[in-house]
N, C-alpha and C positions, 0 to 999 in steps of 0.2 A: 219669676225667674230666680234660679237660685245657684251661685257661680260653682264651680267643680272646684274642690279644693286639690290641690296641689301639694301630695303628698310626701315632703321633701325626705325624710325619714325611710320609707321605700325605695324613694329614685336612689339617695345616695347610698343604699344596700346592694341593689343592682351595679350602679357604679364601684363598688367597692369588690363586687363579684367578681367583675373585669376586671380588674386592676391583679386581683389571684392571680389570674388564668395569664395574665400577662407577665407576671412578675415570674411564676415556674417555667414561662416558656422565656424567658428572657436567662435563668439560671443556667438553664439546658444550654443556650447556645453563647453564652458569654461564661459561663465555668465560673459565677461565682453570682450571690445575690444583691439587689439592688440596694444602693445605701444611702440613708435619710440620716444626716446627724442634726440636732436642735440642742442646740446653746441657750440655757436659763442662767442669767445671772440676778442674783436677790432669790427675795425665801415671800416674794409676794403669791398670797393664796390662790386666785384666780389662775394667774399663770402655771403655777404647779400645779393644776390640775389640769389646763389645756395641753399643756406639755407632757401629763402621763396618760391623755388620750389619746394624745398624737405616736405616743411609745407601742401604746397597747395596739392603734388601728397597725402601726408601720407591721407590729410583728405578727398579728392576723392576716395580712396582706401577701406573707412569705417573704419579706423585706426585712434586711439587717437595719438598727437603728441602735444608734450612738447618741446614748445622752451624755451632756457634759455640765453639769450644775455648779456653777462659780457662786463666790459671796458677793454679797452687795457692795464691799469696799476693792473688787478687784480693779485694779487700774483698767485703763482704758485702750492702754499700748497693751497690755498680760492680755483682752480679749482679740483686741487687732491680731496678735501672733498668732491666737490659737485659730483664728478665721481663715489663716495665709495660710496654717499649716492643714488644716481642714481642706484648702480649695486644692494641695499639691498631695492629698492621700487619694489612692487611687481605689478605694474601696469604697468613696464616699460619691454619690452620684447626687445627692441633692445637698444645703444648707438652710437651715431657718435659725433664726436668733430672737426668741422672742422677745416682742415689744409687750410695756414700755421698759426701756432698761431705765436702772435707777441714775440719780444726778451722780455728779456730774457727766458720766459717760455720754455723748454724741450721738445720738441712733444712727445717723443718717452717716457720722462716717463709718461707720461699723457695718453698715448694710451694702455702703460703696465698695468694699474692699472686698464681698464676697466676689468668686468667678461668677459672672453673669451666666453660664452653662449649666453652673449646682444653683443658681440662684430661685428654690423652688418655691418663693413667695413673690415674684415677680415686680421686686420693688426697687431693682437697679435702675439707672437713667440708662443703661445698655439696654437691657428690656424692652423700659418705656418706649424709646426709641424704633425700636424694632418692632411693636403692635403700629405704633405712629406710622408704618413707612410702609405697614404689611409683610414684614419679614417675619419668618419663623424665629420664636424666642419662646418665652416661658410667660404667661398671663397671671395677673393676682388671682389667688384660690376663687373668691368672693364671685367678683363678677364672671368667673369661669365657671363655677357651679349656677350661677342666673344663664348666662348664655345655652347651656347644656337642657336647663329647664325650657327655654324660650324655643330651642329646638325640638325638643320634644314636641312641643305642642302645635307650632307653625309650620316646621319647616326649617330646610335649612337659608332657602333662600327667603327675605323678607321683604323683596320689589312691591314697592304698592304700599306696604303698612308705614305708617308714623309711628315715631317711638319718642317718647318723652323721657329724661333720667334726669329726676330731681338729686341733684348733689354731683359736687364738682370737683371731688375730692382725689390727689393721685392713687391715694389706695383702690376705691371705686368707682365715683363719678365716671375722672375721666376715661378708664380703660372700657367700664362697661358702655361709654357712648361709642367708642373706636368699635369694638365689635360689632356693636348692631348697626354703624358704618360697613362694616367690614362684610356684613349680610345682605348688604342695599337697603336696609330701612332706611328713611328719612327723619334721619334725628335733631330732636332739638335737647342743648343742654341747659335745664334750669335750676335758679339758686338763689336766693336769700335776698337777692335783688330785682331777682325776676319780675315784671309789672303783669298782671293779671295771673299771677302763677294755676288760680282754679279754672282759669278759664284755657289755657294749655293744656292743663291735663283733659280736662275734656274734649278735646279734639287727638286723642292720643288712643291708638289703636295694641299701642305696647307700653302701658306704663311705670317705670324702674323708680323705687322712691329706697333714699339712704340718705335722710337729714337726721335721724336722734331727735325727732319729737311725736311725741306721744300721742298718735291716729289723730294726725292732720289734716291727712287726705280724707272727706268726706265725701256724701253720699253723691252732691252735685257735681263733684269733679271729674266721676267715673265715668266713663262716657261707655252709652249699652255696649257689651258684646267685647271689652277691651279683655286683655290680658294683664293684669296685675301682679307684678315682683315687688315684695313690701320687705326691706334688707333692712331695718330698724327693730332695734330690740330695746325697750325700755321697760325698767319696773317701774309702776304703781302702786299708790294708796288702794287697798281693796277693803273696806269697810267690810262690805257684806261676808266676808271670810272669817272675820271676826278681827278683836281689835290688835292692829300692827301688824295685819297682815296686807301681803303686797301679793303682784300677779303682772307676768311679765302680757306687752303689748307690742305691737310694732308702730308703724310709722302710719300708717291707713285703719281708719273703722273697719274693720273688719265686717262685724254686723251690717253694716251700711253699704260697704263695699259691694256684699256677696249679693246685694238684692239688684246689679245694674251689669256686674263683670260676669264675664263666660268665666275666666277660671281664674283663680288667685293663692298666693302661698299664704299660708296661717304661718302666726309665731305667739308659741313657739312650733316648731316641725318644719319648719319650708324651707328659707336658706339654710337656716344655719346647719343642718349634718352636711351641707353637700360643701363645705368651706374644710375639713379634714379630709373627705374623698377626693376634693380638688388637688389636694396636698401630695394625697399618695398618685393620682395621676400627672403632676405634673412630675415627680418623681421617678414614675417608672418612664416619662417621655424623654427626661434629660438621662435617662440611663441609656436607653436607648440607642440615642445621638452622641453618647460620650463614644460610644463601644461600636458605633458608625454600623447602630441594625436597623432595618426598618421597620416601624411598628407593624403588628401584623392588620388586616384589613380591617378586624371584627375592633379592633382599636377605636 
């Protein structure tokens, strides 16, 4: 047996397709285009390039995008303002502030003061709250591109299946359990204190792993015929590559995995592209509902 890989790279092209077709029919009937702005403060390397990914998808997508690149010594009231004044421009339908910001700036009051409406990383306790209770809100990108995958494959209803999500994190853990709540799986959330954690996972018919260590989930954990989402991305030592070189892995044996799982995401390719397409559709959704339209069906 040998598991179907799960071409994350594909799905979130297709997903990015939609998000076009949605974006020009949203110009059409709101007279003006969808608007994504992302706040970089500091000149840290990795974020300057998640943030000219995130520029280049918004404007492939037919979506206006507003960058705003501050220094690393900008006060912490100077970003607060420009957040207040971002959530009252009416051009702007979503906000993202990339993390981590530098010290001493606050992430977390900085993330509170976005409108939970533009709030297109789904990291307000408004939000929170609202997946929490079932209400319509805005989901983190992350477990919104897993969810989108897990549909694909299952269904959308998940009556019957067990789901297991190791990590219990507000970024991912917890939302991606409330969803497959939200589907009728019967989930359990495990973590770092978990008691027999491999033996959980093998009775787990949908199994979500996002702890940051390096193909933990092994071959006996898998239980035949599951579904595996591996949201861990870690570089390694790679000897064989020659010397100093490294080779990014996830959080599950892969190799190990694919000989017991029906289908599983590889990394690199599997979540991570569908974490920027999550971005642009949670974007075009709060655009949406700012302008009081309803997405269209094919949505």
């Amino acid at each position: 047996m040998s598991a179907e890989r799960i071409d994350g790279i594909a799905f979130a092209a297709k997903v990015r397709a939609r998000i076009a077709c949605l974006a020009s029919s949203f110009e059409t009937r709101a007279g003006r285009k969808a608007g994504l702005a992302v706040i970089l403060v500091g000149d840290d390397a990795a974020s300057q390039v998640y943030v000219g990914a995130k520029h280049k998808a918004t404007r492939e997508a037919g979506m206006a995008s507003f960058e705003h690149r501050l220094p690393a010594d900008t006060p912490q009231a100077d970003l607060i303002a420009l957040v207040k004044k971002l959530n009252a421009d009416p051009a702007v339908d979503g906000i993202l502030c990339q993390l981590p910001l530098p010290a001493p700036i606050d992430g977390d009051a900085v993330i509170q003061t976005i409108d939970p409406d533009k709030d297109v990383d789904g990291l307000t306790i408004i939000n929170a709250g609202r997946l929490l209770s079932g209400l319509p809100g805005i989901v983190p990108c992350t477990p919104l591109g897993c969810d989108m995958m897990i549909v694909d494959r299952l269904g959308e209803d998940l009556s019957g299946k067990t789901a297991l999500v190791i990590g219990r994190s507000n970024l991912f853990g917890k939302p991606m359990g409330q969803l497959l709540l939200q589907r009728n799986a019967t989930v359990t959330q495990a973590h770092s204190r978990t008691a027999d954690l491999a033996g959980e996972a093998a009775r787990a018919d949908i199994l979500v792993v996002a702890v940051g260590r390096a193909e933990m989930v092994r071959q006996e954990w898998i239980k035949p015929g599951a579904l595996v989402i591996d949201v861990g991305i870690n570089r390694i030592d790679a000897p064989e590559r020659g010397a100093g070189k490294t080779r990014l892995v996830g959080d599950v044996a892969y190799g190990e995995a694919e000989t017991r799982a029906a289908a599983i995401t590889p990394v690199p390719g599997g979540v991570g592209p569908m974490t920027i397409a999550c971005l642009l559709d949670n974007t075009i959704t709060a655009a949406h509902r700012r302008e009081g339209l309803t997405l269209p069906d094919a949505a």
